[in-house]
N, C-alpha and C positions, 0 to 999 in steps of 0.2 A: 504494500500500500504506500502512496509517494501521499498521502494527507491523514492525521489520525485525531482526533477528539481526545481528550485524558480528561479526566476528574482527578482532583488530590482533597483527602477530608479533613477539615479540622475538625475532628471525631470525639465526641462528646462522650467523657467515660461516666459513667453514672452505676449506683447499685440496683443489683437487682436478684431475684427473691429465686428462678427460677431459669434455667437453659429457655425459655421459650421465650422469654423477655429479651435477650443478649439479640437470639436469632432474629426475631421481628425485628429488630433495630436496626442490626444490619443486612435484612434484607429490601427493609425498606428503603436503604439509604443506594444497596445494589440496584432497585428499579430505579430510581430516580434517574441515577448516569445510565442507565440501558434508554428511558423515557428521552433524555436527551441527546441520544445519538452517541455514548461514549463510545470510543471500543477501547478503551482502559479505564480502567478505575484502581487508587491506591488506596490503602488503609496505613493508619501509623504503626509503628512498630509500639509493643507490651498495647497494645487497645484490650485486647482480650483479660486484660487485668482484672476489669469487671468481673470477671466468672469466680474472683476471688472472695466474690462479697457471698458467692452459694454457702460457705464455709465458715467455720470460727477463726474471725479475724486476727482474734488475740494471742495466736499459737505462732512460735517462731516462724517470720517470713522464709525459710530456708524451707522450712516443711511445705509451707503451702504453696511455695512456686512448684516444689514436687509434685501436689494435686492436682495444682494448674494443669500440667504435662498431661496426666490424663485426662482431658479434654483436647487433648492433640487431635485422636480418630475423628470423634466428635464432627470437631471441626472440619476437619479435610474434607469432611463428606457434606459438609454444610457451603462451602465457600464452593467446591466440586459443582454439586447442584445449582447455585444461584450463576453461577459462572456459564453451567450450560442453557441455563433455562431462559437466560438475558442476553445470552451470547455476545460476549462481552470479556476480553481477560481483567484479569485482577492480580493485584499485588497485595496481597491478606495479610499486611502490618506483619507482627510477629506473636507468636505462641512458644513457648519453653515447650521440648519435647524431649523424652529421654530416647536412652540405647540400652544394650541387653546389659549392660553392666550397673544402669543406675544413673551413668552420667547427666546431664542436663546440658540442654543446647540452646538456644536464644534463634529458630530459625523463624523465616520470612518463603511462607509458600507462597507459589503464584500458579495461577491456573488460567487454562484456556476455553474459548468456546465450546471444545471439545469435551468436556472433563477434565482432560490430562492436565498433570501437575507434574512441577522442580519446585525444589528448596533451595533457596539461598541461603548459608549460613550465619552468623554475624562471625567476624572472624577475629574483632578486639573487643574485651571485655573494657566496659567501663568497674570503677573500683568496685563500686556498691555491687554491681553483677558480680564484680570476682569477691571481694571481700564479706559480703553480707548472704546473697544468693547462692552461691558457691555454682554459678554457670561456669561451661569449658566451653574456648571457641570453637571454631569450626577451623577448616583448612583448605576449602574450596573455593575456587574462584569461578562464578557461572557468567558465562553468556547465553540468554535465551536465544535463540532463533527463531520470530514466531511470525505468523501474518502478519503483524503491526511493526514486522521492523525486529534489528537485534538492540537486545536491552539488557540491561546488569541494574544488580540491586545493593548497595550501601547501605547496610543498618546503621543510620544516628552516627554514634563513633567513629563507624570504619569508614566517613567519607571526609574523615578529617585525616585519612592515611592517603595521597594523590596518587602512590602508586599503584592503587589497587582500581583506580577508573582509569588511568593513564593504561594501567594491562588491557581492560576490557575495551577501550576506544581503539587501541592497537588490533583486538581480536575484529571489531568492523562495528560495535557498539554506537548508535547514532542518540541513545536515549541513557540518562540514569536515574534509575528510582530510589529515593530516599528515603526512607519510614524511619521516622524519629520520635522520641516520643524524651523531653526536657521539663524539667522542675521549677526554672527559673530561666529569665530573660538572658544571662550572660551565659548558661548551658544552651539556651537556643541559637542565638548570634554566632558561638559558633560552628553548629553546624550549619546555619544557613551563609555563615561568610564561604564556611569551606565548599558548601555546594556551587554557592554562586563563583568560584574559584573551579571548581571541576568543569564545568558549562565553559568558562574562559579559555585555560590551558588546554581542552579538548575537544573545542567547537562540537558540543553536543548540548540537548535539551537536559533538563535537569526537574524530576518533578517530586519537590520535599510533602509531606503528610505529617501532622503530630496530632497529638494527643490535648484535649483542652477538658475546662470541668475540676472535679477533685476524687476522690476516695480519701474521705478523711480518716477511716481505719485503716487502710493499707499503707504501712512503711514504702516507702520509697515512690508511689506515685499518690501520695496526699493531697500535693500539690501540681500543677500542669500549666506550663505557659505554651502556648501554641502558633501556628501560622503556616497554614499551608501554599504552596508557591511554586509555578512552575517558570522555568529561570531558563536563560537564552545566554549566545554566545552574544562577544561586545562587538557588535560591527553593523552596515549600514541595513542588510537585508531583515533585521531581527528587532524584536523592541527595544525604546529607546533610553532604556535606561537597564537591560539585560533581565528585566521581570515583565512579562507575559501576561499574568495574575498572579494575587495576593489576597488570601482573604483580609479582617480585618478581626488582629490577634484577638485571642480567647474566648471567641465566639464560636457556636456551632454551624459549619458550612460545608461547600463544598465548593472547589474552584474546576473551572474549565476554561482550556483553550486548546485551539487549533493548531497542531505542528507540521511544517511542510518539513518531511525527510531530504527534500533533495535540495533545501534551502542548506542544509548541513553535506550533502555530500558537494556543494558549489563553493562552499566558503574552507573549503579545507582544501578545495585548490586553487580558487580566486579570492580571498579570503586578503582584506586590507597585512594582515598578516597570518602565519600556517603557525602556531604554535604545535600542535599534533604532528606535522610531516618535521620539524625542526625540532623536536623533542629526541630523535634519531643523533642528535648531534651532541645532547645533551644527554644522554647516556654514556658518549665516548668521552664527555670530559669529567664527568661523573666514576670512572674508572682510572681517571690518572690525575684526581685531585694528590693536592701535596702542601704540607706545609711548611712553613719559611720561618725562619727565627729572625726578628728586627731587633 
């Protein structure tokens, strides 16, 4: 497809008493971007936090992001369904899911018109993830290849690491998805500096998602500052200030715009400048840095 439609949610985390409450929520928020012609829609990364409040709050959060995990299947076949039945991909924030040993993972599933589903994993633990949560990363770096174009997914953290969109734009990646989900205004800023910095250094679209609302019994997402945004490289064919849209923080929304793909494969070779083809050059001096004593 050389034109595509996205939605990104500033996703309202709110409690609730029972699984059918979570699900209506987000299915209703998946018609809406089917209603308006998306063919992506993104969720924030930990949204599914909600599902914490099923449970007794008051028991160490290490236990209950455990519980959380089983709501993994749950899930899958929840975002599966709505995915086909709206036909429509989706990038399904994140869900903790474990392995046969117990582990715990922080992933980002995405799904197609089809059914079918990948995982993206988060690949840097923020502290409270490693420290309080006791999540392990992941180790995989995905480029999807799908009807809408190839796209890679940056959980929050991990897209304040360049070289991990810098890989995926290298793989032919023209889109990056961000699902964030931040506590305060100076944990937002920077991922949204760093995303808006990904979209620069690698002439591609950039489409961030958070979390907005409160969980005032849940350690670590009590509090939620939000702003969802789909972000542009800096040059003449693209908006003019490098954002697209924006909602307006910590409100509940959804943002949509229209991205021409081949707007992105013209500026990466007519491009006022190639950062992405000259980043080749900048690996080689990256390899024979040196330092000097004055």
């Amino acid at each position: 497809m050389k034109r595509i439609r996205v939605a990104s949610l500033q996703y309202y985390i709110r409690p609730v008493s029972v699984f059918q409450e979570f699900e209506d929520q987000v299915a209703s928020l998946v018609e809406t971007a089917a209603d308006y012609g998306c063919h992506l829609l993104v969720f924030p990364e930990y949204f599914t936090a909600q599902l914490l409040t099923l449970n007794d709050t008051r028991r160490p959060i290490r236990n209950q992001i455990r519980e959380l995990a089983d709501h993994a299947p749950r899930f899958r076949e929840l975002m599966a369904g709505l995915a086909r039945s709206n036909g429509l991909h989706i990038v399904a924030g994140t869900v903790p899911t474990k392995d046969e040993s117990g582990r715990v993972y922080n992933d980002s599933m995405v799904f197609s018109p089809s059914g079918a589903h990948g995982v993206q994993g988060k690949l840097h633990m923020t502290r409270f993830e490693r420290e309080e949560w006791d999540i392990s990363p992941r180790s995989d770096l995905k480029v999807f290849d799908s009807e809408i174009g190839k796209f890679s997914v940056a959980v929050c953290y991990d897209v304040e690491f360049p070289e991990i969109t810098r890989a995926a734009a290298q793989e032919g990646a023209d889109l990056l998805v961000v699902p964030s989900c931040t506590d305060d205004r100076l944990g937002f800023l920077r991922v949204r500096y760093c995303a808006q910095a990904r979209a620069i250094e690698n002439q591609m679209y950039v489409v961030q998602s958070g979390t907005v609302g409160s969980l005032p019994m849940v350690p670590a997402v009590h509090l939620n500052w939000g702003q969802a945004s789909i972000l542009t490289p800096s040059d003449f064919p693209f908006a003019r200030d490098g954002i697209l849209a924006e909602g307006v923080p910590n409100q509940e929304s959804m943002v949509i715009g229209d991205l021409n793909l081949e707007t992105i494969q013209e500026s990466r070779t007519f491009g006022t400048v190639l950062p992405l083809l000259d980043s080749k050059r900048t690996r080689a001096l990256a390899e024979s840095v040196s330092v000097e004593p004055l």
